[in-house]
C-alpha positions as CSV (number, residue, x, y, z in Angstrom):
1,X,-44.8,43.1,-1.6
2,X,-45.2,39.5,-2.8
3,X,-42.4,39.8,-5.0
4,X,-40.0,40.8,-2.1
5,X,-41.8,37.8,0.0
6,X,-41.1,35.9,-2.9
7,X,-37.3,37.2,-3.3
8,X,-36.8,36.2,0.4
9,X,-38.0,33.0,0.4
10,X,-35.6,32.3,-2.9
11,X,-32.6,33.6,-0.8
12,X,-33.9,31.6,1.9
13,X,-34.2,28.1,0.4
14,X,-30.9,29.1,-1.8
15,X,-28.7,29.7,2.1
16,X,-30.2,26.6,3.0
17,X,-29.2,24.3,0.0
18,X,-25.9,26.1,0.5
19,X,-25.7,25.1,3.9
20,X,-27.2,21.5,2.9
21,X,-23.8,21.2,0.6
22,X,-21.3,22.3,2.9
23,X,-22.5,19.9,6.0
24,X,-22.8,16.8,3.5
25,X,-19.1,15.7,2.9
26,X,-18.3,14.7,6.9
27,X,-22.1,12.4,6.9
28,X,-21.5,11.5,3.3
29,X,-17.6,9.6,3.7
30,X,-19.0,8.2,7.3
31,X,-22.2,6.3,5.2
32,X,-19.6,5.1,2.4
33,X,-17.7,3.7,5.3
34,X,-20.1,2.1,6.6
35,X,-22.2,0.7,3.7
36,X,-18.7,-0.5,2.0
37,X,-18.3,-3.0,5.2
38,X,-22.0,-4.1,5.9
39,X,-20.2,-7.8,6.0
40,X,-17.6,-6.4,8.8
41,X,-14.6,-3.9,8.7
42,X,-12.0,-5.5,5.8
43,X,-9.2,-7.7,7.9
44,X,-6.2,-7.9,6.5
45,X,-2.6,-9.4,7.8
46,X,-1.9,-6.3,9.3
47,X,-5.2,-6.0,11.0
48,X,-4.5,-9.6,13.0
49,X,-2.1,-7.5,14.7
50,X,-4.2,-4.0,15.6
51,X,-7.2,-7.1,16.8
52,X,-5.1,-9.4,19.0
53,X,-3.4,-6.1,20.8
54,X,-6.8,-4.9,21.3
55,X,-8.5,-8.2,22.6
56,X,-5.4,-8.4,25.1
57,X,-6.1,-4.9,26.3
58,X,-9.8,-6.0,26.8
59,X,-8.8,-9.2,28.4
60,X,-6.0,-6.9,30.7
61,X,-3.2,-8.2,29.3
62,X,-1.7,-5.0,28.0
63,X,-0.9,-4.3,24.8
64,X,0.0,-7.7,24.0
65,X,-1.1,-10.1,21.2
66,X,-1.5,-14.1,21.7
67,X,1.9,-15.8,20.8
68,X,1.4,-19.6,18.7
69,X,1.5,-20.9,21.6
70,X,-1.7,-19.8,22.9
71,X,0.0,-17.1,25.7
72,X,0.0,-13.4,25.7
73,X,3.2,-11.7,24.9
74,X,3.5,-7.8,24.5
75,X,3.3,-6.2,21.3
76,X,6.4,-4.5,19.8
77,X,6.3,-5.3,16.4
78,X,3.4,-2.3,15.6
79,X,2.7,0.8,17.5
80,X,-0.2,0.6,20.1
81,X,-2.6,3.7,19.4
82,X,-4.5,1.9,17.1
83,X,-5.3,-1.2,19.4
84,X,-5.7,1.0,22.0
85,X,-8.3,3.1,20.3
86,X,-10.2,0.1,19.1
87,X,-10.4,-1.8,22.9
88,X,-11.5,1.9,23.9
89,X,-14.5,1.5,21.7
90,X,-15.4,-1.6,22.1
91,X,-15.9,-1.1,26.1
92,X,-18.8,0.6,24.7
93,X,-20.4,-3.6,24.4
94,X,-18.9,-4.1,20.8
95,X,-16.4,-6.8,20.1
96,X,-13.5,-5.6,18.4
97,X,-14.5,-5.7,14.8
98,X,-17.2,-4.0,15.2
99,X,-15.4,-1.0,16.9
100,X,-12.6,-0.8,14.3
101,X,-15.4,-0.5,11.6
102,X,-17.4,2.3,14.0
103,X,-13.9,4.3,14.9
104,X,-13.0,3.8,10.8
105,X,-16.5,5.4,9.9
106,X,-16.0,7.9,12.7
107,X,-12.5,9.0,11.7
108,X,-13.8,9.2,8.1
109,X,-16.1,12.3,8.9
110,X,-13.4,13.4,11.1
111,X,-11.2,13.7,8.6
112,X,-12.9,15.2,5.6
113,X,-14.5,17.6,8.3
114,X,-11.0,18.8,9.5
115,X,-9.6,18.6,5.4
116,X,-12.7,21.0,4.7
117,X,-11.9,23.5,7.6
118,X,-8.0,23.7,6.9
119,X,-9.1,24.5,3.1
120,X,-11.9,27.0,4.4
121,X,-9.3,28.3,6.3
122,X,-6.5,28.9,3.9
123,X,-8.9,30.4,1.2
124,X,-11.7,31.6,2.8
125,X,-14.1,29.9,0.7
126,X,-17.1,27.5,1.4
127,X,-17.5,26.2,-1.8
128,X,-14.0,25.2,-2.1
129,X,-14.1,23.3,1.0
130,X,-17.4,21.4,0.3
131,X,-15.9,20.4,-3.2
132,X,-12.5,19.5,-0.8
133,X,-14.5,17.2,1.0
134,X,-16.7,15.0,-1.3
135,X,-13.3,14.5,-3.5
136,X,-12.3,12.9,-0.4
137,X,-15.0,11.5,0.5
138,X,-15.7,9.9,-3.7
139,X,-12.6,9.0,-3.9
140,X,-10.8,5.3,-3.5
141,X,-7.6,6.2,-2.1
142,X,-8.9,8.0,0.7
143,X,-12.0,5.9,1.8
144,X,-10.7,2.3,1.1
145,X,-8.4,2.8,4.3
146,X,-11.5,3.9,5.9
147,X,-13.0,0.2,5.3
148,X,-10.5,-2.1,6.5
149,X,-8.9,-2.6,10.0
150,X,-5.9,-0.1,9.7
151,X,-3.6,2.9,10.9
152,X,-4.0,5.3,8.3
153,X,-7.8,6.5,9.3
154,X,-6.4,7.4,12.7
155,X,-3.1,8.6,10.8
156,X,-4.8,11.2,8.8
157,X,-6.6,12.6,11.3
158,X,-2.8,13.4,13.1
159,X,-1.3,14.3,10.0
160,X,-4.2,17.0,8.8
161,X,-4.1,18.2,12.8
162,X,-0.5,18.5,12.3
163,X,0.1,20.4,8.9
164,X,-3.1,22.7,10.3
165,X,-1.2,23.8,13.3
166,X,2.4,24.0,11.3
167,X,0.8,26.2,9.3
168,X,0.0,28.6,11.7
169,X,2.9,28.9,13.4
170,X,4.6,29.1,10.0
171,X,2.0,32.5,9.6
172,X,2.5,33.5,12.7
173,X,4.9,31.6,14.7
174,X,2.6,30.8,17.4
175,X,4.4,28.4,20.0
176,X,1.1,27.0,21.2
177,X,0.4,26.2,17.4
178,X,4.1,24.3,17.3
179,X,3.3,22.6,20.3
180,X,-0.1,21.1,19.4
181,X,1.8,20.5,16.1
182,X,4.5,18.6,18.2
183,X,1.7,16.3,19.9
184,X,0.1,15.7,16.5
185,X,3.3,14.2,15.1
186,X,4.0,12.3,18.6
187,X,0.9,10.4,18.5
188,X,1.2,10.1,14.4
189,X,4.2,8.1,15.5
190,X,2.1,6.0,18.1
191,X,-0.2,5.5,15.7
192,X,2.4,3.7,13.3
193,X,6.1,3.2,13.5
194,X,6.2,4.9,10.0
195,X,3.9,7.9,11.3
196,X,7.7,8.9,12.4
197,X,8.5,11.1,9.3
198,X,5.7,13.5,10.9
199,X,8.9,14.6,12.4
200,X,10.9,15.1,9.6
201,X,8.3,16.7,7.2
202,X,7.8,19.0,10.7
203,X,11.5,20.2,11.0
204,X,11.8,20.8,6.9
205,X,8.7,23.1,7.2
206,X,10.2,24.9,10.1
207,X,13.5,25.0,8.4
208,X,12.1,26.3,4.7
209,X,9.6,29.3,6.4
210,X,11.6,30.4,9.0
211,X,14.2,32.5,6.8
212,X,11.5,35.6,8.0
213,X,12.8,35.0,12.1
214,X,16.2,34.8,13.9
215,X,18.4,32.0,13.4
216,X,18.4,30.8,16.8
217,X,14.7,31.2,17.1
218,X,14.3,28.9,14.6
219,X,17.0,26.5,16.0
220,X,15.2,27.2,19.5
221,X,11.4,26.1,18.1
222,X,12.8,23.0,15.8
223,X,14.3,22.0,19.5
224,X,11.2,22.4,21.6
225,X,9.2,20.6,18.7
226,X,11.5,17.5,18.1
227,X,11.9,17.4,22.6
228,X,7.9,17.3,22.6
229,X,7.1,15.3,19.4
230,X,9.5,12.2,19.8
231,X,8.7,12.3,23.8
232,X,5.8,9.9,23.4
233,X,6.9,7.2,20.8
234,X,10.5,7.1,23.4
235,X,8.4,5.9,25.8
236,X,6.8,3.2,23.7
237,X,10.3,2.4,22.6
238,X,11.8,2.5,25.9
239,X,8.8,-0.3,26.7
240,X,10.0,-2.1,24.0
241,X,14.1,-2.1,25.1
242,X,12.6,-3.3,28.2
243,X,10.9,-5.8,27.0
244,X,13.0,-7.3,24.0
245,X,16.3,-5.7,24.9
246,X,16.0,-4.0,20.8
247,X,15.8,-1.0,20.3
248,X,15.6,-1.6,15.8
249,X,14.6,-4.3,14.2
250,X,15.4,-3.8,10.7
251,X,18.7,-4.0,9.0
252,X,19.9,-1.6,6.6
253,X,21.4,-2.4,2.9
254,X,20.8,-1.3,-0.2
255,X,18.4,-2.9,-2.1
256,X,16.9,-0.4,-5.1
257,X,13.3,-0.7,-6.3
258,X,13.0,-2.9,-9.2
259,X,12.4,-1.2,-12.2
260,X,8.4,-3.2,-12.3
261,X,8.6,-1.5,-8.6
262,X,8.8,1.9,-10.4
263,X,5.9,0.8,-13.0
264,X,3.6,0.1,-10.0
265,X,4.2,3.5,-8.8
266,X,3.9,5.4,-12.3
267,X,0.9,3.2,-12.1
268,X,-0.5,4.6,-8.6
269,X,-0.3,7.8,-9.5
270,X,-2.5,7.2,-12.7
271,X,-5.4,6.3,-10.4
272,X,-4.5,8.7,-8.2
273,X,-5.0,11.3,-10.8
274,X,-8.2,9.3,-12.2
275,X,-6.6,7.9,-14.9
276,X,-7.0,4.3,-14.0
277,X,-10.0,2.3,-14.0
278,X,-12.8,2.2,-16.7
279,X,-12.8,4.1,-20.0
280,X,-15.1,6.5,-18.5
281,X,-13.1,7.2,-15.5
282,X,-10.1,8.0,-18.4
283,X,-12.2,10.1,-20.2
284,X,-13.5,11.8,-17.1
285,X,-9.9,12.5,-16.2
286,X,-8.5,13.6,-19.4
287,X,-11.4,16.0,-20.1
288,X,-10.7,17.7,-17.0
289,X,-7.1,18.3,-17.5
290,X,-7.9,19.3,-20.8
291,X,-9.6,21.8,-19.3
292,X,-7.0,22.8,-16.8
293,X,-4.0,23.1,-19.1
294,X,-6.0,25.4,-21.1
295,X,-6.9,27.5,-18.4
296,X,-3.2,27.2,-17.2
297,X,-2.4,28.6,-20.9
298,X,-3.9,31.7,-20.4
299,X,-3.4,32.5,-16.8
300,X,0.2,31.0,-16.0
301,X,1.9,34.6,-15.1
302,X,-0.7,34.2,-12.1
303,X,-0.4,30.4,-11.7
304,X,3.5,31.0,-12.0
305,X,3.6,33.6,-9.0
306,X,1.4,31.7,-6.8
307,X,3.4,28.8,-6.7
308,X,6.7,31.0,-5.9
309,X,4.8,32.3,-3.0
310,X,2.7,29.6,-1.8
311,X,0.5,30.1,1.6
312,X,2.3,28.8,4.4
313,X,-0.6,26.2,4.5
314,X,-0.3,25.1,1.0
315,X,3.1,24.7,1.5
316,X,2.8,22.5,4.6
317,X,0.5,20.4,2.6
318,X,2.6,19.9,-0.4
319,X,5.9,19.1,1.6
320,X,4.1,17.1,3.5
321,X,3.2,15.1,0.3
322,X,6.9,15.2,-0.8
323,X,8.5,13.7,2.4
324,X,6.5,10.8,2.1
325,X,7.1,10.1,-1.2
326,X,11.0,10.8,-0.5
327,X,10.0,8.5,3.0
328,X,8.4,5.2,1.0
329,X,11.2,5.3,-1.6
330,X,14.0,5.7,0.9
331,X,12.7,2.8,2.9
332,X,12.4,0.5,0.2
333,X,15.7,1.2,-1.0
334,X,17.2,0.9,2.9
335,X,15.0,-0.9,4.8
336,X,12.1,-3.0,3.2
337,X,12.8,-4.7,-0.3
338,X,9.8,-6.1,-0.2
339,X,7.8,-2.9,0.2
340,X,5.3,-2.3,-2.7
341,X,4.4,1.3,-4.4
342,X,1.0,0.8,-3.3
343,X,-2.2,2.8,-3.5
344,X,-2.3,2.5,0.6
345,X,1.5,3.0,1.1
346,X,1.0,6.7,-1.2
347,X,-2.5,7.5,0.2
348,X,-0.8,10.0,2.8
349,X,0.4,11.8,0.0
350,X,-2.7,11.8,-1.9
351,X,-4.7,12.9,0.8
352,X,-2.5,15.6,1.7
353,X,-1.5,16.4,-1.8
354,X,-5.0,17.2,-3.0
355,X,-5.9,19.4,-0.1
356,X,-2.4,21.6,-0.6
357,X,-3.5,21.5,-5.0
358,X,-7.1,22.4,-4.4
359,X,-5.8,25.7,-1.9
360,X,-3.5,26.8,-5.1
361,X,-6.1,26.3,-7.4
362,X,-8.5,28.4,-5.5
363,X,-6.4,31.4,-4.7
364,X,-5.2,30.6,-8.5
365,X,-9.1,31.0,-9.9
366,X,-9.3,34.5,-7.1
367,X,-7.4,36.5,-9.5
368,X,-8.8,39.6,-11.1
369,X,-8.2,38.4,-14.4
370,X,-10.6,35.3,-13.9
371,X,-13.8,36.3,-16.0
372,X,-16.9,33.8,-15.5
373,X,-16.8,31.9,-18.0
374,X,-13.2,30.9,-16.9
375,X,-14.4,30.3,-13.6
376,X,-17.3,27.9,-14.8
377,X,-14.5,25.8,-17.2
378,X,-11.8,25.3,-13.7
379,X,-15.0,24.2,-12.3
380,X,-16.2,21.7,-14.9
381,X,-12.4,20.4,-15.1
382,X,-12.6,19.8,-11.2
383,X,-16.1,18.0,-11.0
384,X,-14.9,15.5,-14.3
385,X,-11.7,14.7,-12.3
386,X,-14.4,14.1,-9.1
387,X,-16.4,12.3,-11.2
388,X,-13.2,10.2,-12.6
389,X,-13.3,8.9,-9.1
390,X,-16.7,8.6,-8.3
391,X,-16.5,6.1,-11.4
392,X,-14.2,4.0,-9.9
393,X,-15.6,4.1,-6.1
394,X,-18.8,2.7,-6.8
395,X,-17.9,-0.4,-8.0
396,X,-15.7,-1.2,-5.4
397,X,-18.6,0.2,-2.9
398,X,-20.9,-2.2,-4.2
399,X,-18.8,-5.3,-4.4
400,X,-17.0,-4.5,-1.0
401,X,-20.8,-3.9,0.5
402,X,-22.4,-7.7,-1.2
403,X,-18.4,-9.3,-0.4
404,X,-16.6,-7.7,2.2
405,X,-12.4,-7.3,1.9
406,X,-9.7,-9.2,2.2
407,X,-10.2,-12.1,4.9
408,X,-14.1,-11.2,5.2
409,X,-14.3,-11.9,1.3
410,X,-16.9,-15.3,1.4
411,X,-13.9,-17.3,-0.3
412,X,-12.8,-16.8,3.5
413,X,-15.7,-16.9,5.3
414,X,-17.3,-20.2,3.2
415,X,-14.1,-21.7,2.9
416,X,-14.6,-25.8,3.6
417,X,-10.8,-25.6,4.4
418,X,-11.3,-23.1,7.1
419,X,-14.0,-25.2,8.6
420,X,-12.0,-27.7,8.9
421,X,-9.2,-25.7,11.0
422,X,-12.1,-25.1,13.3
423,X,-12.4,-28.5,14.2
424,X,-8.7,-29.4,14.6
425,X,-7.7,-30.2,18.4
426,X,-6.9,-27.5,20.4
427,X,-3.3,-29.1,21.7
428,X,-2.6,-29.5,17.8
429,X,-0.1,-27.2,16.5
430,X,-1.5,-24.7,13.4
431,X,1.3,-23.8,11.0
432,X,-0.1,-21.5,7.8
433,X,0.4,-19.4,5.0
434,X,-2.7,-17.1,5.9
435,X,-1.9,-17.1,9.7
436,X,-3.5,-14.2,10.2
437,X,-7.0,-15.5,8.6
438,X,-6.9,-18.2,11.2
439,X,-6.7,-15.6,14.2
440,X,-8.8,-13.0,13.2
441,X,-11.9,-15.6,12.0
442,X,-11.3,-18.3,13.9
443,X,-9.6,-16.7,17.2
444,X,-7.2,-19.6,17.1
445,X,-3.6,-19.6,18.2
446,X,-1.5,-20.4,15.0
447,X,2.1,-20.5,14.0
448,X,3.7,-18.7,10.9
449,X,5.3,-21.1,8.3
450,X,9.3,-20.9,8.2
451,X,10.5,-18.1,5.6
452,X,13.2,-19.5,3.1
453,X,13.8,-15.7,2.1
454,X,13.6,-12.4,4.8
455,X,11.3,-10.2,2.8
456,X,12.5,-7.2,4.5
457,X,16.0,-7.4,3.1
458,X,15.5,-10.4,0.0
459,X,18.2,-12.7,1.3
460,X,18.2,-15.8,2.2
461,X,17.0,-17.1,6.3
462,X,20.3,-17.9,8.1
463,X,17.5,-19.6,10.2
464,X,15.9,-21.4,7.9
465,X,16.7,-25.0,8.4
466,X,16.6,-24.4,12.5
467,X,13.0,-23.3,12.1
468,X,12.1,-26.5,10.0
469,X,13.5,-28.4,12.8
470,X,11.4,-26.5,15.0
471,X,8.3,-27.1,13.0
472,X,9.0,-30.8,12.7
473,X,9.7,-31.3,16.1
474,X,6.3,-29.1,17.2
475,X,4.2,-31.2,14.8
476,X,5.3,-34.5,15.8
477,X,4.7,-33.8,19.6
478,X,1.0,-32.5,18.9
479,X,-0.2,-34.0,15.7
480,X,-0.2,-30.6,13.8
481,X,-1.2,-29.5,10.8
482,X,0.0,-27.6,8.3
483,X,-2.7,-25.5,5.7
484,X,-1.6,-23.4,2.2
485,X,-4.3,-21.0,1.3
486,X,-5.2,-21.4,-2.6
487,X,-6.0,-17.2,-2.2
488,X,-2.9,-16.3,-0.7
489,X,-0.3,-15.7,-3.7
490,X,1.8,-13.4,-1.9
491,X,4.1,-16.0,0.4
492,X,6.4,-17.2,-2.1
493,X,9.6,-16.8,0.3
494,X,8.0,-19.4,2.8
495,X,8.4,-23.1,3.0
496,X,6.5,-25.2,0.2
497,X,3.8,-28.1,1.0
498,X,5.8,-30.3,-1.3
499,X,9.1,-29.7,0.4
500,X,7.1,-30.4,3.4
501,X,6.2,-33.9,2.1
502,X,9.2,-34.7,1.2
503,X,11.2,-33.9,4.6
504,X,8.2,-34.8,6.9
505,X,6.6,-37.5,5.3
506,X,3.7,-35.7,5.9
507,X,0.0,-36.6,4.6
508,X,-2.8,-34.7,2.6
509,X,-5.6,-34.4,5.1
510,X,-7.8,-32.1,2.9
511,X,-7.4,-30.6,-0.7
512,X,-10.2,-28.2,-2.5
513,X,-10.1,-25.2,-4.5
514,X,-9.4,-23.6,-1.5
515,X,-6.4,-25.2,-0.3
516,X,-4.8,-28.1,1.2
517,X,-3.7,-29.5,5.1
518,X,-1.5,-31.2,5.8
519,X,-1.3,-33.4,8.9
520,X,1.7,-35.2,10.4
521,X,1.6,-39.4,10.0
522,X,0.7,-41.6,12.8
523,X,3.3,-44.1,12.2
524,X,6.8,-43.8,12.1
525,X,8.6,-41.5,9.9
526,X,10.1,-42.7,6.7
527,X,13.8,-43.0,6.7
528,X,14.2,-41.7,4.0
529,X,12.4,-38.7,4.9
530,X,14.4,-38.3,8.1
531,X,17.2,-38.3,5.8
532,X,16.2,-35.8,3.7
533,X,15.2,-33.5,6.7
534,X,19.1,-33.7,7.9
535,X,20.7,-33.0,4.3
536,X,20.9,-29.4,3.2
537,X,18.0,-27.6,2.0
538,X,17.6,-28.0,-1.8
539,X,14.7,-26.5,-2.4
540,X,11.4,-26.7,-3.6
């Protein structure tokens, strides 16, 4: 009697620590959110944009962001779901920092919650979901996003809808699956311009699993999904014609990734896969491939045939991953020169790479073959590489929690320079490298310095000795000043201070370690100076 009694309650507590393991992931990557911006979501340059366009919607000027002149002007440059989300929040009485760090932390658990039920789904496995979700939920690439004022939290959350319902019309060529598909990868595209090759990756799944239908059911569905997907970003774009009379802003030419471009991605990928960081995160990592390539030694036939008949989710996942690898090379070879293979521009393909690896693995370990012991050395290899990344999390979790990121860092928030931008006059005329610093700390209108190069496409500014007249003419009529960020290395195409000094005559109102201002001269400009400003641009 008591040893039944006893048996039961073992069972018992066992259920409920099972239970305890599969609910912890979602709370778990919300609390890393949360703690890693204790100082305020991250801001970055992008962020200034996602901000403004939300305080205009909260001010009921659209989705529009406040021009250097201190007027409201619509937003076209980025997509509007992200603003719009983030002025939805905020109605809730938070300003709009505060709900882009609450809809971050949100989407987080979101995510790893909807990650965990797509891998629950495609192997029928609890354990292999929960293990899904902390090494999302450990690990940098996914949860830095998750900190800082950005698309891809909201872009995940699409994209794992998306590949979830693909899937299942893949299986079973559900339409109503395709169609929620089809709304996932509109508002992906709403979320960011980018979020566009939702579409793609959606029309190459449909085209590679639909040998098992007719040809012009397949030609019928890819119709209905590409009417209903690109239906909502055509009516952002048809805003935009409306408003700017453009329907593309970039310009296409061939510009190939440098070959240090190709070392930052070999470089990505390392971390990615744990290998960068500490020399415990290496070891970590190593250890558990170790472990996996020896397992793969001795069960490839199985590993050999899974992978030729992959799960139409597993699939999804994995071509998902490839498009947007295929997508980020493509566009810095065509479209961006200045785009860098960035952890944040491959997370995508992290996130939904791991998910579509750790289904194969699992169906892989299912196998009759599999003994025990083999079992408990896949799972040791899985919880080092886990580990790997736990490594490298905390640190950044710590110093992100005492610092903050980007433009809430306290070289930012302490900076003397930045106090002193506070106190310029309003009808003064702000031209910086760090513009978007100034808007997002200080809420102050603030012009962009002229570029010398167009990082999109690395040639020179047609429009670049125009714009200095501009500037010039701006800062003489207001008194303006002109500030260089010591922190900001990235802005070497714009217009130098000392190029500056020499065409303007202007003066050094302020230097310190963390920059210098410039201010324009009360008396009359030096002739010599005006001279200069008229001959041809000569550089810095």
């Amino acid at each position: 009697m008591n040893g039944r009694s006893g048996s039961s309650h073992d069972e018992a507590s066992g259920g409920l620590v099972a239970a305890l393991i599969w609910l912890a992931p979602p709370p778990l990557a919300i609390a890393a959110a949360l703690y890693a911006t204790s100082t305020g979501v991250g801001l970055s340059t992008d962020s200034s944009a996602y901000i403004g366009a939300a305080r205009g919607l909260l001010e009921g000027a659209g989705v529009a962001q406040r021009s250097p002149q201190g007027t409201m002007q619509p937003m076209t440059y980025y997509a509007p779901l992200l603003p719009a989300l983030i002025a939805a929040v905020a109605r809730f009485g938070l300003d709009p920092l505060a709900a882009a760090r609450w809809l971050n932390a949100i989407a987080a658990g979101l995510n790893v919650a909807l990650a965990m039920g797509l891998i629950r789904s495609d192997t029928g496995s609890r354990r292999w979901a929960a293990f899904g979700g902390v090494l999302l939920a450990v690990s940098l690439p996914f949860l830095k996003p998750h900190s800082i004022a950005w698309t891809e939290p909201i872009f995940f959350l699409c994209s794992l809808a998306m590949i979830g319902a693909l899937a299942r019309y893949a299986a079973s060529g559900d339409r109503w699956a395709l169609l929620g598909a089809a709304l996932a990868a509109g508002l992906g595209g709403l979320v960011r311009y980018a979020g566009n090759e939702l579409l793609l990756a959606g029309v190459l799944v449909m085209v590679l699993t639909g040998g098992r239908r007719h040809w012009a059911r397949t030609v019928g569905d890819v119709a209905l999904f590409v009417i209903v997907g690109a239906a909502l970003p055509a009516v952002w774009t048809a805003r935009n014609w409306l408003v700017e009379q453009k329907l593309w802003r970039y310009a296409l030419a061939w510009h190939p990734p440098p070959w240090s471009r190709w070392w930052s991605f070999l470089g990505t990928w390392g971390w990615f896969l744990g290998l960068r960081g500490g020399w415990i995160s290496r070891a970590l990592a190593v250890g558990g491939f170790a472990l996996l390539i020896s397992l793969a030694r001795g069960q490839r036939r199985r590993l050999t045939v899974l992978l030729a008949d992959l799960t139409p989710f597993s699939r999804t996942a994995l071509i998902f991953a490839a498009v947007h690898l295929a997508f980020i090379i493509g566009s810095a070879a065509l479209v961006h020169a200045s785009l860098e293979f960035d952890a944040r521009l491959f997370g995508p393909a992290y996130v939904w790479g791991a998910v579509g690896a750790l289904c194969v693995l699992a169906r892989w370990s299912q196998g009759h073959s599999w003994t025990p012991p083999h079992r408990a050395l896949l799972a040791t290899g899985l919880a080092a590489f886990a580990a790997a990344h736990l490594v490298t999390t905390i640190p950044w979790l710590v110093d992100a929690h005492r610092n903050g990121q980007y433009y809430t860092r306290p070289e930012w928030r302490l900076s003397e320079l930045m106090q002193r931008i506070k106190h310029v006059p309003a009808t003064a005329a702000i031209y910086a490298d760090g513009s978007a610093a100034i808007d997002l700390l200080l809420d102050r209108p603030v012009h962009r310095l002229p570029e010398r190069i167009i990082p999109m496409s690395g040639q020179p500014n047609p429009r670049y000795e125009l714009e200095l007249e501009h500037m010039r003419g701006r800062l003489a009529a207001s008194q303006g000043v002109v500030v260089y960020f010591s922190t900001i290395t990235w802005m070497e195409h714009v217009v130098r201070g000392d190029e500056l000094t020499r065409r303007f005559g202007l003066r050094v109102l302020y230097h310190g370690a963390d920059g210098v201002m410039y201010g324009w001269p009360p008396q009359a400009e030096p002739e010599a100076a005006a001279q200069t400003l008229r001959a041809p641009n000569g550089g810095d």
